[in-house]
C-alpha positions as CSV (number, residue, x, y, z in Angstrom):
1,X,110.9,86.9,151.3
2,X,113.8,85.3,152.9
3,X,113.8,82.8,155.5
4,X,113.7,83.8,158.7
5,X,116.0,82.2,161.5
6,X,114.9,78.4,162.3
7,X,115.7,79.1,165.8
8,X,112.8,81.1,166.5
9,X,110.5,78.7,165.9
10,X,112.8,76.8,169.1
11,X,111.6,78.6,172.1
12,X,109.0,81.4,172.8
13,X,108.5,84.3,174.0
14,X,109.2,84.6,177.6
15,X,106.2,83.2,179.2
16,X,107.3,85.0,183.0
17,X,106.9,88.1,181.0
18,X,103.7,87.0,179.3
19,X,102.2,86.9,182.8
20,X,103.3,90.3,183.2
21,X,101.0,91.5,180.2
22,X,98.3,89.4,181.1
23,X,98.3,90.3,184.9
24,X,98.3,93.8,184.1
25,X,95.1,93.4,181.5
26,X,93.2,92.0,184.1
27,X,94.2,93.8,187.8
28,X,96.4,90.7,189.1
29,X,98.4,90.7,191.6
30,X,101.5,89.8,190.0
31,X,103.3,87.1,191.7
32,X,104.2,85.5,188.2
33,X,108.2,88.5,187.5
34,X,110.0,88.2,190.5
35,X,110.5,92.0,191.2
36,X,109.8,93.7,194.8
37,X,107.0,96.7,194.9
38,X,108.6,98.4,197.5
39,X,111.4,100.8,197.3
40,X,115.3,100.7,197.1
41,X,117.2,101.7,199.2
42,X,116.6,105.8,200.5
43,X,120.9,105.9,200.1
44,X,120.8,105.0,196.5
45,X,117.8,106.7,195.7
46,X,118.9,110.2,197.4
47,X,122.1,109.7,195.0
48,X,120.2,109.3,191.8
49,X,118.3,112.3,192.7
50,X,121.4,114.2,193.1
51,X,122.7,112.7,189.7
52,X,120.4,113.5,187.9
53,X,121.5,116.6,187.5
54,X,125.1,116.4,188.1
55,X,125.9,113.6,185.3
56,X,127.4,111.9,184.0
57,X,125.0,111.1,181.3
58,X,126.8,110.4,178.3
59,X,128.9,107.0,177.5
60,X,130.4,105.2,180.2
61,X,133.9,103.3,179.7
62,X,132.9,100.2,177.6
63,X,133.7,97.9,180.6
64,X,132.0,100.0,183.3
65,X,132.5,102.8,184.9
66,X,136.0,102.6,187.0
67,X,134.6,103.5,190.1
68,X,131.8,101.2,190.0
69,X,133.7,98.3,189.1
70,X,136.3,99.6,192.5
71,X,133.1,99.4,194.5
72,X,131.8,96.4,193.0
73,X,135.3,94.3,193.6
74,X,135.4,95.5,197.1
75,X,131.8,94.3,197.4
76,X,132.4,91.0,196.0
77,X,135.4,90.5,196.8
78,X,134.7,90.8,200.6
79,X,131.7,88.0,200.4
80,X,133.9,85.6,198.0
81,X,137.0,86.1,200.6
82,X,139.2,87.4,197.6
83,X,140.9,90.2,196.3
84,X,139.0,90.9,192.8
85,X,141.3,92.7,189.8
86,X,137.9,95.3,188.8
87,X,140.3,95.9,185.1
88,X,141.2,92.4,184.8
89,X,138.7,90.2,186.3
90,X,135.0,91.8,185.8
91,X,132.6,93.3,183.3
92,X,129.2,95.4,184.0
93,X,126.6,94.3,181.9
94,X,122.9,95.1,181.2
95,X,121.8,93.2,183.9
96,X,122.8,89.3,184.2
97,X,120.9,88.2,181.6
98,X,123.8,90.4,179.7
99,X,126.5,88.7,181.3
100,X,125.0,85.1,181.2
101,X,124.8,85.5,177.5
102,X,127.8,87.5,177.0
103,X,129.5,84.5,178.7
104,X,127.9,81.3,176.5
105,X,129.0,83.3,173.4
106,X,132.8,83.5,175.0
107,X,133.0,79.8,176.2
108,X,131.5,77.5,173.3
109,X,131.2,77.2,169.8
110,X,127.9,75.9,167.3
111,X,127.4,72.5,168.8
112,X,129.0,72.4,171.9
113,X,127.0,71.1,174.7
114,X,125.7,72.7,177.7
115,X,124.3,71.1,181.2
116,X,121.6,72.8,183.0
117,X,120.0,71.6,185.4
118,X,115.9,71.3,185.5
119,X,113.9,73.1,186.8
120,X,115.6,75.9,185.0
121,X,115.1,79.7,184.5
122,X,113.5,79.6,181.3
123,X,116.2,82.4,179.8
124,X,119.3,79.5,179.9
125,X,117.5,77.5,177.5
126,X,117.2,79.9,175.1
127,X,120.5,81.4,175.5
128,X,121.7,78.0,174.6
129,X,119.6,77.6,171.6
130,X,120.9,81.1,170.3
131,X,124.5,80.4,170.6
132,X,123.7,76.9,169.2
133,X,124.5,74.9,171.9
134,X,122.8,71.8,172.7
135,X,121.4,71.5,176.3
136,X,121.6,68.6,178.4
137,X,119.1,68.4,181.5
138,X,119.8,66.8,184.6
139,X,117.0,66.8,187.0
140,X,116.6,68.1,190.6
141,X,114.4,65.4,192.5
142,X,111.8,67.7,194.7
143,X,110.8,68.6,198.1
144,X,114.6,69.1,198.4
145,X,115.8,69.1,194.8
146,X,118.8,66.9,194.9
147,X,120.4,65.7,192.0
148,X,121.9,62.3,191.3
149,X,125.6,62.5,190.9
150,X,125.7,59.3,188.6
151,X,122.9,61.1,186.2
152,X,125.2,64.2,186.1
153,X,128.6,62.5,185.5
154,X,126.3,60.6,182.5
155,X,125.8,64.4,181.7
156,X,129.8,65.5,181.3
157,X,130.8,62.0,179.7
158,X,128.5,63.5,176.7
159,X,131.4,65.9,176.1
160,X,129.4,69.0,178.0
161,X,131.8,71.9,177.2
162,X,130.2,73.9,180.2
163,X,127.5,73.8,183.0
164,X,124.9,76.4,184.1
165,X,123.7,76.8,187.9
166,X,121.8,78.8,189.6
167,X,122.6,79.7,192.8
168,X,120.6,80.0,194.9
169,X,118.0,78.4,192.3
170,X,115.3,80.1,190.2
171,X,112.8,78.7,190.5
172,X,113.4,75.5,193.5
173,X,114.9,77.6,195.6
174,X,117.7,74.9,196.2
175,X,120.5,76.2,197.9
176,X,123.4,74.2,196.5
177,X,125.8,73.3,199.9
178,X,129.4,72.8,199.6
179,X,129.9,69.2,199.1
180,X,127.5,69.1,196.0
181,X,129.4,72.0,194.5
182,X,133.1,70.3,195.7
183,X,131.1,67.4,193.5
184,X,130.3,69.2,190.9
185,X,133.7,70.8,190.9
186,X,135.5,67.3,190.5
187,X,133.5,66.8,187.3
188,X,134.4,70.2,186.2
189,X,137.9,69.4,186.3
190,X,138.0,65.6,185.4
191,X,136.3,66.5,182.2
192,X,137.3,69.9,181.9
193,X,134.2,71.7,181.6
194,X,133.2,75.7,182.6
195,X,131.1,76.3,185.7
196,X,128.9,79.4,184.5
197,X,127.2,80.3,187.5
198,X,123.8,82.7,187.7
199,X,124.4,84.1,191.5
200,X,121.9,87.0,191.5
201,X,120.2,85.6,194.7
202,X,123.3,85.3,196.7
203,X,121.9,87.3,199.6
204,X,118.8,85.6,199.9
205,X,119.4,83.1,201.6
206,X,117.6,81.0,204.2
207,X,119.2,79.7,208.2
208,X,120.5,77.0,208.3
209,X,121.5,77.4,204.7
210,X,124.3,79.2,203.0
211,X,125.6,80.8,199.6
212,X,128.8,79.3,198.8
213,X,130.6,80.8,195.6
214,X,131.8,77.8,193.0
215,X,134.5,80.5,192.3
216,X,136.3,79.5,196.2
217,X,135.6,75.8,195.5
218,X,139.5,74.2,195.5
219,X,140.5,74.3,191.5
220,X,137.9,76.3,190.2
221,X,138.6,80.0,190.0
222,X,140.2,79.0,186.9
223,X,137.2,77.6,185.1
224,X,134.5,80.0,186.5
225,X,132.5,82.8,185.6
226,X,130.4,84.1,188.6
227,X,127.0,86.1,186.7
228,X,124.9,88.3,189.5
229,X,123.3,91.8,189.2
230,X,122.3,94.4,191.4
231,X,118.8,94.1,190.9
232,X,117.9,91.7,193.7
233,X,120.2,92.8,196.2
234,X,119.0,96.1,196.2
235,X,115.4,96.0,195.0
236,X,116.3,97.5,191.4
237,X,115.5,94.8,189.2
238,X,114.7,98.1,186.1
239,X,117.9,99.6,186.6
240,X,119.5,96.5,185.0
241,X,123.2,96.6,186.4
242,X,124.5,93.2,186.1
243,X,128.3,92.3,186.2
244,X,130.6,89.0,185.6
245,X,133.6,88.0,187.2
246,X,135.9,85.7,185.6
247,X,140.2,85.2,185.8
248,X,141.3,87.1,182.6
249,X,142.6,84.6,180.4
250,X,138.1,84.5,180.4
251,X,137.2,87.8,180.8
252,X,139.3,89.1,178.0
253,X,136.7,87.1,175.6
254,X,133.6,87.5,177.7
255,X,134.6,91.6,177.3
256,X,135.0,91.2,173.6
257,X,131.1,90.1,173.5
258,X,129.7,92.6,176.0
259,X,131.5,95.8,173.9
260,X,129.8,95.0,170.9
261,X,126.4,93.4,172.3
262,X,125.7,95.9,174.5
263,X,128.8,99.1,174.5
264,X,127.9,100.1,178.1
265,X,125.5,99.9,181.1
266,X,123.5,103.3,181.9
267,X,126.2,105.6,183.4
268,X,123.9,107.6,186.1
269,X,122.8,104.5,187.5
270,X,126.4,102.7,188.3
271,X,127.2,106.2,189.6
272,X,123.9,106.1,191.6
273,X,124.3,102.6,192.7
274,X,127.8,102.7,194.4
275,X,126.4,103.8,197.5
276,X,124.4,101.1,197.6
277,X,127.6,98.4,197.0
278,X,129.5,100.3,199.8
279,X,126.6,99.4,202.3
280,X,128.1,97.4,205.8
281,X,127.3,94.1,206.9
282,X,124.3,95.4,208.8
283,X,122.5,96.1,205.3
284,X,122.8,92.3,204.3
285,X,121.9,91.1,207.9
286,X,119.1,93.5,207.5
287,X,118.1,92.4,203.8
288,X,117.9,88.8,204.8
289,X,116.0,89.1,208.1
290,X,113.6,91.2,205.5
291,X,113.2,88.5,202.9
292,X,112.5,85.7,205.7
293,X,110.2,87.7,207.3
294,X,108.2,87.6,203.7
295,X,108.7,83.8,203.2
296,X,107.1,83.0,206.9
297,X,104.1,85.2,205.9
298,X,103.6,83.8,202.7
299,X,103.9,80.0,203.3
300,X,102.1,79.9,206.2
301,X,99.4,81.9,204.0
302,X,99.8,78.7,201.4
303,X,99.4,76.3,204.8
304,X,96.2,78.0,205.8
305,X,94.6,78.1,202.2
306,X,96.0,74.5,201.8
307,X,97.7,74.9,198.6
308,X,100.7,72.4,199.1
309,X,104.1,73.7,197.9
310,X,108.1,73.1,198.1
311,X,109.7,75.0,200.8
312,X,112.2,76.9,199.2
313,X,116.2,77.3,200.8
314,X,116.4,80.6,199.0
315,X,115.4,83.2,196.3
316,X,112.4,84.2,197.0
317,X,109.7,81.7,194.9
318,X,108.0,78.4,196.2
319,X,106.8,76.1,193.3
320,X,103.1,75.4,193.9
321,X,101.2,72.2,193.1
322,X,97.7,72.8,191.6
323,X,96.8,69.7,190.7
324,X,93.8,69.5,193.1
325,X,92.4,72.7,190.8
326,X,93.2,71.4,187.8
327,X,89.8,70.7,184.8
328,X,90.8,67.6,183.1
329,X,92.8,68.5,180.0
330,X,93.4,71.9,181.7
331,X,97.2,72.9,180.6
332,X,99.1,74.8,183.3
333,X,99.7,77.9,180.9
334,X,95.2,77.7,180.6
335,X,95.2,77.8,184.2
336,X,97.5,80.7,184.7
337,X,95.9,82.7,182.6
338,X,92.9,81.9,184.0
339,X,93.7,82.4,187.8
340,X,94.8,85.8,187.0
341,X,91.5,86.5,185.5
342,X,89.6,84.8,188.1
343,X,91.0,84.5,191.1
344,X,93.4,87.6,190.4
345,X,96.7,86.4,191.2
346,X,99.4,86.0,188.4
347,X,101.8,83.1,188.2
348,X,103.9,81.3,185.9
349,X,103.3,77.7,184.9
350,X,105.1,75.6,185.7
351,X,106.4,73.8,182.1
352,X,108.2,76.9,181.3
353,X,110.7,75.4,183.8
354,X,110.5,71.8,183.8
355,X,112.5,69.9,180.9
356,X,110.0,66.9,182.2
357,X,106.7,66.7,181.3
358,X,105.0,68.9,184.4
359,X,101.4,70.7,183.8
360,X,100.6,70.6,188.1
361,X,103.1,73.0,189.3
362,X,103.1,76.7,188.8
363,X,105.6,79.3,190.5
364,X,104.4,82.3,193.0
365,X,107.2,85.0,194.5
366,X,107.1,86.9,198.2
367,X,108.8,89.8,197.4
368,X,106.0,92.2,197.9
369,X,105.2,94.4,200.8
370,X,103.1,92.3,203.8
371,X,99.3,94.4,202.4
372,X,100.0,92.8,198.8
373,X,101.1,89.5,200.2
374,X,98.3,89.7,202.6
375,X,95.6,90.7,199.8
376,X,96.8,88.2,197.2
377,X,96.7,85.6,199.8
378,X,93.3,86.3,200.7
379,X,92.2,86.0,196.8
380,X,94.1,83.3,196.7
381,X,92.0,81.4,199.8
382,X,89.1,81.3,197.4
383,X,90.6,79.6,194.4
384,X,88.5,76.1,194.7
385,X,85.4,78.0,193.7
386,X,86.8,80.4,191.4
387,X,88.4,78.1,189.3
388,X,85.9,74.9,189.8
């Protein structure tokens, strides 16, 4: 038989998902795939319903449905404070895993660099390896994840045609404030390099902190492409509606890649979903209050139990250290498995994230309903004895 490709045998599986699997097996609660277990909103839901029966159903305009992509550039363009072009200047994609890959393949070629900085979301890795780019890791330095800007000019002076950020960050929950994005901007520029941005936490964010687009930094519209999804924002992480916004001298290319990767998102669901982008202010307000409301409840859980973690600035995960519960020669990926067998709470180690060597940290999400944060909190209180 023929070879298969060598670049398999470069990453994995997706271990976030593996937890999934394993959490199900077993009866976890899963805390490991960042998706809520409570509903959308009634709006959006009451407009699938109707639908469902009233179409459409068939192929949508390769690009995304017209309306959609109206609602979706008034939506975005009201939180980025500009007036968004939705034929020019966006594409809907099968989520933003879509339109972060759809993106790489526009902007570089085989063995152009990319900068990412670690932790990462384990996907950005292997997006790179698949367009054969070459990734360059600059860490964030925990509790507060700052970077050093001498270690990330090092970074663009390797010829980096482009760097990834996410915004708010999966999985630090950094919150990236406007003077290290004017920073990272001037390298952008100075060494002319893409800013491809994963935004699909911009609502979750967490006082006094802010979201700040890299697309409104001074000089950068030009060299930006701005990746998010609906899935957070509006608790429907399986409808997979994800979108990129780009100038079109990008967008024409990033297009190209998204008609013949993916030829359209689901067609009931954009129609469904524009209710849900035409939502006021009050929804967002709402939305956040919701998502702090969640963090308080689970960190001071973690406080009480004694489990030490990072406080996060937004998303909606805190990076855990379970050193103290660790066997000797114990990997993290062991201990996962094993804490959702024995203590019956999923997570996701922590080295699926890390380019350093980590094997102590593990990552646990909020965004469940109080009773499920309340229950796996309480299985969690008794994890010294469950996994001695």
């Amino acid at each position: 038989m023929q070879e298969k490709s060598r670049k398999c045998a470069q990453f994995t599986d997706s271990v976030i998902r593996r937890m999934t699997r394993i959490s199900l097996a077993c009866g976890a609660i899963n805390l490991a795939q960042g998706f809520p277990d409570f509903d959308p909103p009634k709006a959006m839901l009451d407009r699938l319903a109707e639908v469902s029966y009233q179409g459409p159903h068939q192929y949508p305009i390769t690009m995304g449905a017209p309306n959609f992509r109206q609602a979706l550039a008034r939506k975005c363009g009201r939180f980025m404070g500009r007036t968004l072009d939705p034929e020019t200047e966006m594409v809907v994609t099968i989520g933003s895993t879509e339109a972060m890959v759809d993106t790489i393949f526009a902007l570089t070629n085989p063995g152009d660099k990319i900068i990412m900085f670690s932790p990462y979301f384990e996907n950005y890795r292997a997006q790179a390896i698949m367009a054969d780019c070459e990734p360059i890791f600059v860490p964030l330095v925990p509790p507060e994840f700052n970077f050093d800007p001498n270690v990330l000019e090092d970074a663009f002076k390797q010829g980096a045609k482009a760097i990834l950020i996410c915004n708010p960050s999966n999985p630090s929950g950094k919150v990236f404030t406007e003077a290290e994005l004017k920073q990272i901007a001037e390298m952008c520029i100075r060494y002319d390099a893409y800013a491809i941005m994963d935004e699909v936490y911009e609502h979750i964010v967490y006082a006094p902190h802010k979201h700040i687009y890299m697309n409104t930094i001074p000089g950068m519209w030009e060299r930006t492409v701005s990746c998010s999804s609906l899935s957070k924002t509006y608790s429907v992480t399986g409808w997979r509606l994800g979108y990129a916004i780009a100038p079109k001298e990008l967008m024409d290319c990033i297009k190209q890649f998204h008609d013949f990767n993916a030829v359209g998102a689901p067609s009931p669901l954009m129609e469904a979903a524009i209710v849900g982008l035409d939502m006021p202010d009050s929804y967002y307000e709402e939305f956040g209050a919701h998502y702090a409301h969640m963090k308080q409840l689970f960190t001071d859980g973690l406080k009480r139990i004694g489990i030490p973690f990072t406080d996060p600035q937004g998303a909606y995960f805190v990076l855990a250290d379970i050193g103290p519960y660790l066997k000797p020669g114990q990997s993290d990926v062991e201990f996962c498995e094993q804490m959702a067998e024995k203590v019956g709470v999923a997570a996701v180690p922590g080295s699926s994230f890390f380019n350093e060597d980590v094997n102590h940290i593990v990552r646990l999400h909020f965004a469940k309903m109080d009773e499920t944060l309340n229950e796996a909190l309480e299985r969690l209180s008794h994890i010294q004895e469950k996994m001695a």
